[in-house]
N, CA, C and O of each residue as an XYZ file, in Angstrom:
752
protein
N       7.426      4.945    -19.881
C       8.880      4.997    -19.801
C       9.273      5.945    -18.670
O       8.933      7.121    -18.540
N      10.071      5.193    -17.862
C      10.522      6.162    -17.014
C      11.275      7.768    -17.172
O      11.983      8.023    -18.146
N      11.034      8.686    -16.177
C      11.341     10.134    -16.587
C      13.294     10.106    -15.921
O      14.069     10.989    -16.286
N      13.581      9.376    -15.312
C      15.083      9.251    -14.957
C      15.473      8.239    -15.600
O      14.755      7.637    -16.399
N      17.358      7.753    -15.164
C      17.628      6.666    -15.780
C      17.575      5.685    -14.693
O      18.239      5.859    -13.671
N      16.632      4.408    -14.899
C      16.566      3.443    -13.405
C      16.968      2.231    -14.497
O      16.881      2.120    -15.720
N      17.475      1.346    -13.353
C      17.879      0.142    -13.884
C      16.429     -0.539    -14.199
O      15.463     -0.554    -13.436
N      16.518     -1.146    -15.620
C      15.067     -1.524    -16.010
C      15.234     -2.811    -15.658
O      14.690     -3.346    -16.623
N      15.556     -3.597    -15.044
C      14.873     -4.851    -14.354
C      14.576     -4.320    -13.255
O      14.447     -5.124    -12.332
N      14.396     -3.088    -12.977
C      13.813     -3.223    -11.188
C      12.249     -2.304    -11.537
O      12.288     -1.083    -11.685
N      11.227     -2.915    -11.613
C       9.838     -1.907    -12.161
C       9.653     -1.547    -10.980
O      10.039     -2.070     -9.935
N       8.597      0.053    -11.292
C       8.207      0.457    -10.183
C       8.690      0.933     -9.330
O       9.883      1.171     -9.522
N       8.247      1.258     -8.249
C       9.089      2.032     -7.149
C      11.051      1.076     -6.354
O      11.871      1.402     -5.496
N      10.900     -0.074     -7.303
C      11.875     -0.887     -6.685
C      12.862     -0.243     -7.456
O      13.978     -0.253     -6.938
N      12.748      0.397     -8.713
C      13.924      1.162     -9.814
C      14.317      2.517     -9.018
O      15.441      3.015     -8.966
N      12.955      3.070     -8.320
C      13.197      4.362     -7.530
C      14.473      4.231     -6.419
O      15.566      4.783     -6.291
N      13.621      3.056     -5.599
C      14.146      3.247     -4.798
C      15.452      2.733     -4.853
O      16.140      3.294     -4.000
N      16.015      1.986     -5.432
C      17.829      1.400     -6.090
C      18.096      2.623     -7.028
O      19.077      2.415     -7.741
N      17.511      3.829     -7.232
C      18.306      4.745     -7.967
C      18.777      6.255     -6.262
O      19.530      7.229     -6.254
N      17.858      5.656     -5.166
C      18.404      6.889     -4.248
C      17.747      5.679     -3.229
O      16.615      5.551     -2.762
N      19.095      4.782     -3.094
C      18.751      4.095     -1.682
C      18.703      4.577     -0.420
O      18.097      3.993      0.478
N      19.590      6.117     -0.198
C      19.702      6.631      1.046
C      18.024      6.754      0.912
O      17.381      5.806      1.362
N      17.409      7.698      0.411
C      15.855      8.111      0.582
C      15.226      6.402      0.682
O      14.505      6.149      1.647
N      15.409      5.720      0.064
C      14.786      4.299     -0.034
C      14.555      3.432      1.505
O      13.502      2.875      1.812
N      16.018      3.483      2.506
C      16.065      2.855      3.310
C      15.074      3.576      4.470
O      14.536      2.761      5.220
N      14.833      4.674      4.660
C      13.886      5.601      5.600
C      12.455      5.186      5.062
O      11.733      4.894      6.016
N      12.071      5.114      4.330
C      10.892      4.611      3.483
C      10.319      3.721      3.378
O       9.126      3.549      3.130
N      11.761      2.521      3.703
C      10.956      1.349      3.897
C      11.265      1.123      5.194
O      10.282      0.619      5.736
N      12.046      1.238      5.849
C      11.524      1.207      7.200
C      10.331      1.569      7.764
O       9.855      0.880      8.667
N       9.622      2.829      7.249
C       8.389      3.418      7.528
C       7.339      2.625      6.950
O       6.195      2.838      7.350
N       7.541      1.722      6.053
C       6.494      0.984      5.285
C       6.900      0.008      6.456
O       6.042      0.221      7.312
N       7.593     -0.761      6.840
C       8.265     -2.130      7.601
C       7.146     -2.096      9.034
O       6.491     -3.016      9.523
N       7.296     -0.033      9.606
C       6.278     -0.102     10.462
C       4.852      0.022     10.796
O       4.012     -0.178     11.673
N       5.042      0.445      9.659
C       3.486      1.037      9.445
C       2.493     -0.466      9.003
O       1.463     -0.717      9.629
N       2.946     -1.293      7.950
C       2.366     -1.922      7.762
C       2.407     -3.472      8.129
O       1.634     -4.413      7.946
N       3.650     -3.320      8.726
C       4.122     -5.637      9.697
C       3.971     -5.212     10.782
O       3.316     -6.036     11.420
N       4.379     -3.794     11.765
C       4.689     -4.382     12.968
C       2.900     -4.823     13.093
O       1.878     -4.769     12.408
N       3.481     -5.389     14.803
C       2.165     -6.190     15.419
C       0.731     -4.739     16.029
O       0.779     -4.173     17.121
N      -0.244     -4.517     15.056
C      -1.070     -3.974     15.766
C      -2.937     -5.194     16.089
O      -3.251     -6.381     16.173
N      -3.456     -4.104     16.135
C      -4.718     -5.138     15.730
C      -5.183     -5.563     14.602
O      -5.855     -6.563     14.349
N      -4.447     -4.054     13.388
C      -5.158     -4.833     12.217
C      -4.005     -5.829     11.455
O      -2.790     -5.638     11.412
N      -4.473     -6.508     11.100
C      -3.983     -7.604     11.027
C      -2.706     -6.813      9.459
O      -2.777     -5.602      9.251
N      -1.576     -7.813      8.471
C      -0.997     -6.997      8.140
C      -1.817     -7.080      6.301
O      -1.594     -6.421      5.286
N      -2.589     -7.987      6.540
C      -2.956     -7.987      4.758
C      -4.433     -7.245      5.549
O      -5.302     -7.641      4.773
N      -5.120     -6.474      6.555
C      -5.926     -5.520      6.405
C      -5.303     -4.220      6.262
O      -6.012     -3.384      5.702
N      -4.097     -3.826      6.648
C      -3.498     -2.577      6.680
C      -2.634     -3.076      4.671
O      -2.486     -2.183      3.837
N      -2.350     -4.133      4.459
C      -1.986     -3.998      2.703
C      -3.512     -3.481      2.129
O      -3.596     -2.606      1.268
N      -4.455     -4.007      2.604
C      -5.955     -4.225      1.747
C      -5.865     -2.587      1.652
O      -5.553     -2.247      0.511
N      -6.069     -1.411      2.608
C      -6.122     -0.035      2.977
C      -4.815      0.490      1.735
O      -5.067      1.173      0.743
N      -3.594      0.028      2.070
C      -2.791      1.057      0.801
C      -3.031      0.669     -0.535
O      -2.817      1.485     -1.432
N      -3.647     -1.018     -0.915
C      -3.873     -1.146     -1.952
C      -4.951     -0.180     -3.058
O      -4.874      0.249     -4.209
N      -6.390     -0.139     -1.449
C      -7.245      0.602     -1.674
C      -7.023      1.962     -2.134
O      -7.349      2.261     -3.282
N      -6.506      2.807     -1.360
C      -5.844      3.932     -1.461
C      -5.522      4.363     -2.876
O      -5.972      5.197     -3.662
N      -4.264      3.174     -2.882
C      -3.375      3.203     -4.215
C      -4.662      3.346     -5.689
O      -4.736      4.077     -6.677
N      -5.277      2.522     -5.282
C      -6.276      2.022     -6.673
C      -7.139      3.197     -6.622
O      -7.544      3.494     -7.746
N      -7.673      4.183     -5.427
C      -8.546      5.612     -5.873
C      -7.813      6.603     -6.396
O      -8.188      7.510     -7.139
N      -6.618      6.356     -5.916
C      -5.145      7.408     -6.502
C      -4.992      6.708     -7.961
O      -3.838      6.836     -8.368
N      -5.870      5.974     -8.898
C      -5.425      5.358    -10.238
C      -3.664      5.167    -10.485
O      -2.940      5.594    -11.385
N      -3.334      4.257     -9.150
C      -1.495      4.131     -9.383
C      -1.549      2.671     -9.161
O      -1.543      2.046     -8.101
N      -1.623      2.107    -10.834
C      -1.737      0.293    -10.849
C      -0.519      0.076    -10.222
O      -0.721     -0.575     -9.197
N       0.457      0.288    -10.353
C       1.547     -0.321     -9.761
C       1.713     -0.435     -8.164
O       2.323     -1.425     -7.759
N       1.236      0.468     -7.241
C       0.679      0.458     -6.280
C      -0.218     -0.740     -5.793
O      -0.210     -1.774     -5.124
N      -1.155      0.248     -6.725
C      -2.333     -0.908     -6.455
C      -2.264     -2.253     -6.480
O      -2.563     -2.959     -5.517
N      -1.935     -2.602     -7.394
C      -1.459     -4.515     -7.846
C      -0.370     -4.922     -7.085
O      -0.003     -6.087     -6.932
N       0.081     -4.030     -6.665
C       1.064     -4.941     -5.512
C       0.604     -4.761     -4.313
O       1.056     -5.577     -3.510
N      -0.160     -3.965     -3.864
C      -0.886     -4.151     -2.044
C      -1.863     -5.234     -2.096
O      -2.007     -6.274     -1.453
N      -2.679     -4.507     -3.343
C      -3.270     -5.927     -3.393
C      -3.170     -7.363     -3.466
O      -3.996     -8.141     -2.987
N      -2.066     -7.696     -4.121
C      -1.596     -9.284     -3.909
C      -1.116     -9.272     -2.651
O      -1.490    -10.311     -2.107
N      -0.516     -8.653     -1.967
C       0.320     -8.797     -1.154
C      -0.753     -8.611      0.158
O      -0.339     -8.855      1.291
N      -2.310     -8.116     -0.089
C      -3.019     -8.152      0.633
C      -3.921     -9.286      0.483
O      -4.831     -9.327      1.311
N      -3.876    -10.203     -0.375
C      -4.278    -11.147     -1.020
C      -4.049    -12.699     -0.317
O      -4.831    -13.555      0.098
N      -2.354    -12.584     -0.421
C      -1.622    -13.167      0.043
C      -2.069    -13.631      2.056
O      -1.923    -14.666      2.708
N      -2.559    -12.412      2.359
C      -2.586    -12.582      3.669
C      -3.460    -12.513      4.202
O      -3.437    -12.202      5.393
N      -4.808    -12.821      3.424
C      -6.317    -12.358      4.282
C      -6.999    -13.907      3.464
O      -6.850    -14.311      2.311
N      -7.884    -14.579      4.803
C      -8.529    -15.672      4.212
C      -9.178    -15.757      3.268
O      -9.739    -16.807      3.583
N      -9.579    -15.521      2.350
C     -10.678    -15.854      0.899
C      -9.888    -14.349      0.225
O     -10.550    -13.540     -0.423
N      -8.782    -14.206      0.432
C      -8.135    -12.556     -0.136
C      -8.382    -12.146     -1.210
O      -8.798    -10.989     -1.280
N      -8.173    -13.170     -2.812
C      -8.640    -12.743     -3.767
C      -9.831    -12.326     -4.174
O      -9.900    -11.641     -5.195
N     -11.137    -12.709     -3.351
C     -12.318    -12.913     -3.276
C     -12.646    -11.154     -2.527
O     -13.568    -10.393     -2.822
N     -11.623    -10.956     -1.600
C     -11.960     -9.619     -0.678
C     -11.280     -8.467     -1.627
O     -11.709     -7.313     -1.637
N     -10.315     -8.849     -2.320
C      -9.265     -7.751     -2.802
C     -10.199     -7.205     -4.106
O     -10.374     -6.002     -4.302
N     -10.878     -8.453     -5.124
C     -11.845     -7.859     -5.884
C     -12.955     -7.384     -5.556
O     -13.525     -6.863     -6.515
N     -13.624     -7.330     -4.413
C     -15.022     -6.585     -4.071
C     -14.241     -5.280     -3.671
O     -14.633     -4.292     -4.294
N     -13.632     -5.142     -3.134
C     -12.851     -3.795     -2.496
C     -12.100     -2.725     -3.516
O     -12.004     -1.507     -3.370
N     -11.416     -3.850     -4.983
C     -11.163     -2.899     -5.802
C     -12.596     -2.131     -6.941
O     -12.766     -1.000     -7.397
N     -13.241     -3.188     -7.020
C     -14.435     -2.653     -7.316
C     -14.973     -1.911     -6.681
O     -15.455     -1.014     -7.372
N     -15.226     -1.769     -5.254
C     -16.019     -0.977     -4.263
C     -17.427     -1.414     -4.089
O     -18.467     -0.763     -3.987
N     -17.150     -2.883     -4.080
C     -18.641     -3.617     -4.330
C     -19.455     -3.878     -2.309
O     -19.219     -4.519     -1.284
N     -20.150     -3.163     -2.691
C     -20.866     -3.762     -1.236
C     -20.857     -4.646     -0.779
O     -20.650     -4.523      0.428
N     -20.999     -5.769     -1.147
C     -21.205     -6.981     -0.453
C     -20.221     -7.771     -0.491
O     -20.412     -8.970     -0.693
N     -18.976     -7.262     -0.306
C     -17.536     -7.542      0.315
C     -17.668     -8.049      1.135
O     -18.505     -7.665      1.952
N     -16.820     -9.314      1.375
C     -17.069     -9.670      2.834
C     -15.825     -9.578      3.730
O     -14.891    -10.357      3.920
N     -16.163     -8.218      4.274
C     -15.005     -7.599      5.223
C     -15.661     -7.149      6.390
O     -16.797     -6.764      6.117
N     -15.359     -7.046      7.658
C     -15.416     -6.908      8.818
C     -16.746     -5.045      8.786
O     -16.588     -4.156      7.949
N     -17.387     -5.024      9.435
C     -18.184     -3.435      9.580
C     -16.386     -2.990     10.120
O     -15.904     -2.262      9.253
N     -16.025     -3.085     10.535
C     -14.382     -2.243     11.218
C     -14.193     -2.494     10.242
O     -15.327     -2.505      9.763
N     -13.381     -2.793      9.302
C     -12.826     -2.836      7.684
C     -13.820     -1.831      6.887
O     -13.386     -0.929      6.171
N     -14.825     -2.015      7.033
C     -15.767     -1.121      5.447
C     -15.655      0.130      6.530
O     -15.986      1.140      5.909
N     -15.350      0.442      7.780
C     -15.250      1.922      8.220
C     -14.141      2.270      7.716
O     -14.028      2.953      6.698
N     -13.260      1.841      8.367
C     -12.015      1.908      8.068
C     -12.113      2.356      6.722
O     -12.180      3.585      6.759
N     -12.153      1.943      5.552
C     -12.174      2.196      4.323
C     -12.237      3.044      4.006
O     -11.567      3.731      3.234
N     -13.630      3.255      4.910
C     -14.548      4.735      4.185
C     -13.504      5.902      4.820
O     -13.016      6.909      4.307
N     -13.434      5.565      5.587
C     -12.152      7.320      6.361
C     -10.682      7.104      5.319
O      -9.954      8.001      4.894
N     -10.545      5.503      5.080
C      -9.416      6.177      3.922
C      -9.820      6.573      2.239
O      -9.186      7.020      1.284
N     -10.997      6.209      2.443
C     -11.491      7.188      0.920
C     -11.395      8.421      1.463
O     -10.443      9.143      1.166
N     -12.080      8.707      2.073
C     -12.036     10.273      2.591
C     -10.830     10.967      2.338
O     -10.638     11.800      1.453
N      -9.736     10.401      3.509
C      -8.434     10.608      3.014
C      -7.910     10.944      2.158
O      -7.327     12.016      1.998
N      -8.100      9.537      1.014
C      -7.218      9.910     -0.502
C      -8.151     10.982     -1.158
O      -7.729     11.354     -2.253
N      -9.103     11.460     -0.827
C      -9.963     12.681     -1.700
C      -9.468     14.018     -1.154
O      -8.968     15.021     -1.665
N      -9.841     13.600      0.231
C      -9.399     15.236      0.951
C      -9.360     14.769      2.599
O     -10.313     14.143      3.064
N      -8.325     15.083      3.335
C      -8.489     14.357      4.794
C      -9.404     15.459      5.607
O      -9.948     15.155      6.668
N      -9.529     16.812      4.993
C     -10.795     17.546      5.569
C     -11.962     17.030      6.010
O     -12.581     17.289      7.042
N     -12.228     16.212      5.060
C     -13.450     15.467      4.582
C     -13.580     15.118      5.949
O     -14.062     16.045      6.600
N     -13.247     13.826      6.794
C     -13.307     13.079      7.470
C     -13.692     13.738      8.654
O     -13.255     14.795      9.110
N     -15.022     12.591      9.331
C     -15.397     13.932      9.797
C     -15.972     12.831     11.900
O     -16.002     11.643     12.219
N     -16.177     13.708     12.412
C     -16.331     12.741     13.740
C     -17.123     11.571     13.923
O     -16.850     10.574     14.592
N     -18.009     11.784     13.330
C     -18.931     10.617     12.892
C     -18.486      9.841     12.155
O     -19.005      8.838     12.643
N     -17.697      9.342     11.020
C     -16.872      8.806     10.200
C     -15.972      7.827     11.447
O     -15.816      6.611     11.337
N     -15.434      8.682     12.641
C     -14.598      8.107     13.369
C     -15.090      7.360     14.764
O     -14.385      6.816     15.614
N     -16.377      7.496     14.726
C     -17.680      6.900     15.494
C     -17.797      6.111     15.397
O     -17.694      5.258     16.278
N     -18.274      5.827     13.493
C     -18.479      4.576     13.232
C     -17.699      3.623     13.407
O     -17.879      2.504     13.888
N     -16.253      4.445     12.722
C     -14.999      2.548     12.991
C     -15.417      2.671     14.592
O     -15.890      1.646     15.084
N     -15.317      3.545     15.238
C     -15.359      2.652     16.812
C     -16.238      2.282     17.245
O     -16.169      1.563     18.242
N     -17.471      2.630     16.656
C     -18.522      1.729     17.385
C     -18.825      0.045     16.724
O     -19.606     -0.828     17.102
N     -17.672      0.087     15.413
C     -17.588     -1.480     14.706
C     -16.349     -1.829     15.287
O     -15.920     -2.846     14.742
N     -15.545     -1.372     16.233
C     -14.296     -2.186     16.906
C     -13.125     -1.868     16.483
O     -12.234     -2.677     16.738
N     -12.796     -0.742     15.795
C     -11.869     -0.054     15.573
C     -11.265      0.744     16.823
O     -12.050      1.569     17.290
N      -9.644      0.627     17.642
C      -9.113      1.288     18.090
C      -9.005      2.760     17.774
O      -9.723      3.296     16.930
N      -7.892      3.536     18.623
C      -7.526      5.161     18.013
C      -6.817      4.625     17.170
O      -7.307      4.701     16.043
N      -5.569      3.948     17.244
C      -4.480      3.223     16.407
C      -4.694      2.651     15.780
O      -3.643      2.418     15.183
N      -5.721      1.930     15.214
C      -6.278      1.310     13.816
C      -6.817      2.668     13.056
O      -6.586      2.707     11.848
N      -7.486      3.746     13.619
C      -8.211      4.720     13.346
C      -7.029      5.418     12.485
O      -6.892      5.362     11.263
N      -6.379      5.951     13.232
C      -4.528      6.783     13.265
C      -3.819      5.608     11.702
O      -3.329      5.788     10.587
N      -4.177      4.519     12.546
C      -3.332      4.051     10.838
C      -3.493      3.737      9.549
O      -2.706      3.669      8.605
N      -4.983      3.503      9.698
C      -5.782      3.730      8.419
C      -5.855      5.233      7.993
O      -6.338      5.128      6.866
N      -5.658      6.620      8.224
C      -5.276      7.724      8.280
C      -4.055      7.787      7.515
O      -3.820      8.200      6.380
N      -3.167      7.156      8.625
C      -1.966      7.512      7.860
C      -0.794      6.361      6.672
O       0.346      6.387      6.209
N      -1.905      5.559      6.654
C      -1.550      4.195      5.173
C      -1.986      5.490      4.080
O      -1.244      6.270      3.481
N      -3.640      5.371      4.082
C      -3.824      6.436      2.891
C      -3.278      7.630      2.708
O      -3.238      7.938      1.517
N      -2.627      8.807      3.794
C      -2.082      9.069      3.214
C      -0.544      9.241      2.726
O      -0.230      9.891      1.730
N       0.460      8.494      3.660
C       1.264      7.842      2.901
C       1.334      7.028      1.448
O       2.428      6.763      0.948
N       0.033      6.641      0.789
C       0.240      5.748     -0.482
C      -0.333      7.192     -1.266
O      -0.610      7.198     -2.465
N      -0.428      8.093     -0.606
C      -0.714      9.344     -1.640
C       0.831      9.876     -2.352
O       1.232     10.109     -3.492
N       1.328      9.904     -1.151
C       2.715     10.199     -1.370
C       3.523      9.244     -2.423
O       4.339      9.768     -3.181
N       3.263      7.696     -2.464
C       3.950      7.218     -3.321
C       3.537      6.758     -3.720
O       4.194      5.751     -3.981
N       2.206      6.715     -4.265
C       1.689      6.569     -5.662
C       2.125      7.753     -6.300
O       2.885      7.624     -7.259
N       1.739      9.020     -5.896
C       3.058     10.512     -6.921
C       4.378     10.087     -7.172
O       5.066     10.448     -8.127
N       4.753      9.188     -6.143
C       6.447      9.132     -6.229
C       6.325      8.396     -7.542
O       6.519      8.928     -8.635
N       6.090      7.516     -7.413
C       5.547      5.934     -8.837
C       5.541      6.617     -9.707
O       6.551      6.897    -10.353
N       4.144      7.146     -9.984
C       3.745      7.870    -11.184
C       4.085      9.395    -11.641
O       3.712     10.050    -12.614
N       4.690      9.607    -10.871
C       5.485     11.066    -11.374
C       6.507     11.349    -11.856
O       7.093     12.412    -12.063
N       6.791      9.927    -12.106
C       8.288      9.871    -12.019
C       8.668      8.743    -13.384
O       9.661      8.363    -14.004
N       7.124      8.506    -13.369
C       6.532      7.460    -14.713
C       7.306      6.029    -14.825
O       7.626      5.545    -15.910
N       7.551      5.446    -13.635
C       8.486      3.997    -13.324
C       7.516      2.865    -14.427
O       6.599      3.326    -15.106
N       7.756      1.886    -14.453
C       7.600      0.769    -15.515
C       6.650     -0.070    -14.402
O       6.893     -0.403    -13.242
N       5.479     -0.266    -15.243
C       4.395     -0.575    -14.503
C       3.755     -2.340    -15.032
O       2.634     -2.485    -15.518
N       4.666     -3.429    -14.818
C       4.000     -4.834    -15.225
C       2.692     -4.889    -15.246
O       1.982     -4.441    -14.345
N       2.242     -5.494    -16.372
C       1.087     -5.630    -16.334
C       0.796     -6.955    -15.731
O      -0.103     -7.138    -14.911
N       1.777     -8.068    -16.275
C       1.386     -9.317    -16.109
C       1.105     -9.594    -14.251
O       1.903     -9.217    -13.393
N      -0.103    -10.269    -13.989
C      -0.173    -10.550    -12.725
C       0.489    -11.495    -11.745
O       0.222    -11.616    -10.549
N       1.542    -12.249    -12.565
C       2.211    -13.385    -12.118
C       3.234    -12.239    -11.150
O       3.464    -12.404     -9.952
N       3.667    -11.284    -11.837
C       4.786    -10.314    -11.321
C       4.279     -9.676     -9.930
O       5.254     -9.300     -9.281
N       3.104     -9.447     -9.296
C       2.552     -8.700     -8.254
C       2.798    -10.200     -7.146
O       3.250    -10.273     -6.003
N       2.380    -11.047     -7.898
C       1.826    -12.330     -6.862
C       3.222    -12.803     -6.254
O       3.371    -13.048     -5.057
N       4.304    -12.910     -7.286
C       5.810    -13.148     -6.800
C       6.154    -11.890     -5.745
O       6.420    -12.024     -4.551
N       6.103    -11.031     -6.260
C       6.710     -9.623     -5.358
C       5.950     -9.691     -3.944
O       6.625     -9.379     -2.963
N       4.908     -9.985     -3.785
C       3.656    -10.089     -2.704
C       4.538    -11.386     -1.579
O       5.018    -11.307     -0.449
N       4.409    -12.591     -2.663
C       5.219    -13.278     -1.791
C       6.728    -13.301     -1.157
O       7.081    -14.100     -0.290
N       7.437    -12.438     -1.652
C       8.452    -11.552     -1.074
C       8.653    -10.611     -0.184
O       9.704    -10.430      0.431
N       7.789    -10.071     -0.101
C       7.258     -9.107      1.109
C       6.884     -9.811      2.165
O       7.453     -9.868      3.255
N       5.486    -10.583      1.668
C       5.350    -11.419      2.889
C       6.074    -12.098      3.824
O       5.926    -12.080      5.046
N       7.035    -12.825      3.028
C       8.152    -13.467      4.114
C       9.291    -12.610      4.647
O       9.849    -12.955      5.688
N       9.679    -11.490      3.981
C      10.979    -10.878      4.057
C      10.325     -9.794      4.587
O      10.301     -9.835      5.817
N       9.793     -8.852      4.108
C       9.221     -8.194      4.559
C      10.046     -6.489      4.024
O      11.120     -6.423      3.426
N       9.354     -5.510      4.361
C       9.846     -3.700      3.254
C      11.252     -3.704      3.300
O      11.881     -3.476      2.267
N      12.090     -4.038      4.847
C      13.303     -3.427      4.222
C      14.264     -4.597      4.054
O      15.238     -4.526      4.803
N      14.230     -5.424      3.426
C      15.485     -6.470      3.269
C      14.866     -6.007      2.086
O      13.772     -5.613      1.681
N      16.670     -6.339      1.481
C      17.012     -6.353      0.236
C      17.642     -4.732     -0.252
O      18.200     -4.800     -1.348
N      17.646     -3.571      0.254
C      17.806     -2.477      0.182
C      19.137     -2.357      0.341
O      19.754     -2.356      1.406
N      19.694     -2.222     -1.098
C      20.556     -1.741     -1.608
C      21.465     -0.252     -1.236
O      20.935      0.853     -1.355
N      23.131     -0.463     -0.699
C      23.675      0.764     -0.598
C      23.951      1.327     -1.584
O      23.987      0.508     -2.502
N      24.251      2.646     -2.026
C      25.115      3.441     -2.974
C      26.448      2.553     -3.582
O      26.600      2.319     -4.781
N      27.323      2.136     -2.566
C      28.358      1.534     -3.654
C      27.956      0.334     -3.898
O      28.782     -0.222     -4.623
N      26.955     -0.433     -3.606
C      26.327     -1.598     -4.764
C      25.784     -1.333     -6.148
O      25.517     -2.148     -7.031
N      25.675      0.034     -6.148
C      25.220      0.162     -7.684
C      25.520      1.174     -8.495
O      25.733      2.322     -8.105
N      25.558      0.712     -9.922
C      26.397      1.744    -10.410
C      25.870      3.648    -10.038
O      24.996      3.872     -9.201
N      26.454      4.610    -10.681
C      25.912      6.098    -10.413
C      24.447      6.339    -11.525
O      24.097      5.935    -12.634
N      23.983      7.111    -10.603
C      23.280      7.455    -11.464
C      23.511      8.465    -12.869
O      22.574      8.674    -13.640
C-alpha cells in the first residue's frame, strides 16, 4: 500500500509521478533521453540495462516493466530478458551487452567497484565511451527510482499482461507523452 495518497488506478511510479507532475515532467524527459534518443545501443539494449539494474535493486515494478518493454524491442527478447533476469550465462547477448552488464552490476552494488579493466573489456567487445557513459548512468539512474518506487511503497501488478500493455505504450509513445499538469488533477 502506498505511503502517500496516489490515485490508485495509476500503479507504480505512474501514481508518483501524476501525484508531483512538475518533478515527473524533468524525469521523463531524462528517461525520453537517456533511453530512445538515437545512440548505438539500440533502445530495448539500454531497457534490457535498467531492467537489469532494476531487478539487482529487487524493485519488481521496475523490473517488469524494462523488461517487457525490453522485450518488446530486442529479437528473441523474451528468450534474452529471462537469461539476463536470471543471470544465466548462456544468454544470447552480444560480448558488448554481457560487458556492459557487468559494469552495470558493478554500478548497482557500488560504482567504486568498476574498475579500468571492466571498461577495456566493453571496448575491446565494441562498446563506445557513450555506450560505456550510458550503461553507467541507466544503472545508476534506476537506483534512484527504484528508491523512488519502493520507498514510497507504490502498487506493484503482479499480473504480466499489465507490464506487456505498458511496454507497448512506451514503445510507440514513448517517457514523456501523456504527462499530466497540476490543474488536470485533483490536489493532493
Amino acid at each position: 500500500m502506498p505511503h502517500i495518497t496516489v490515485d490508485a488506478r495509476m500503479p507504480g511510479i505512474f501514481g508518483l509521478f501524476n501525484y508531483r507532475p512538475e518533478t515527473a515532467k524533468p524525469l521523463l524527459e531524462f528517461c525520453e533521453a537517456l533511453l530512445r534518443d538515437d545512440t548505438s545501443l539500440s533502445r530495448g539494449e539500454r531497457e534490457l540495462i535498467a531492467g537489469h539494474a532494476s531487478n539487482l535493486n529487487a524493485s519488481p515494478f521496475c523490473a517488469n516493466g524494462h523488461f517487457a518493454i525490453a522485450a518488446a524491442q530486442l529479437d528473441d527478447g523474451e528468450a534474452i530478458v529471462d537469461g539476463v533476469r536470471s543471470r544465466s550465462t548462456d544468454t544470447a547477448i552480444s560480448p558488448k551487452m554481457r560487458a556492459l552488464l557487468d559494469i552495470a552490476t558493478k554500478v548497482t552494488a557500488d560504482g567504486k567497484t568498476v574498475q579500468d579493466a571492466d571498461v577495456a573489456k566493453a571496448r575491446e567487445a565494441g562498446a563506445t565511451e557513450r555506450d560505456v557513459h550510458d550503461a553507467v548512468l541507466i544503472a545508476a539512474a534506476f537506483a534512484m527510482f527504484n528508491r523512488y518506487v519502493d520507498g514510497l511503497g507504490a502498487v506493484v501488478p503482479e499480473d504480466p499482461e499489465f507490464y506487456k500493455s505498458m511496454a507497448a505504450g512506451l514503445v510507440s509513445q514513448g517517457y514523456a507523452a501523456g504527462v499530466r499538469s497540476r490543474t488536470d488533477r485533483e490536489p493532493a
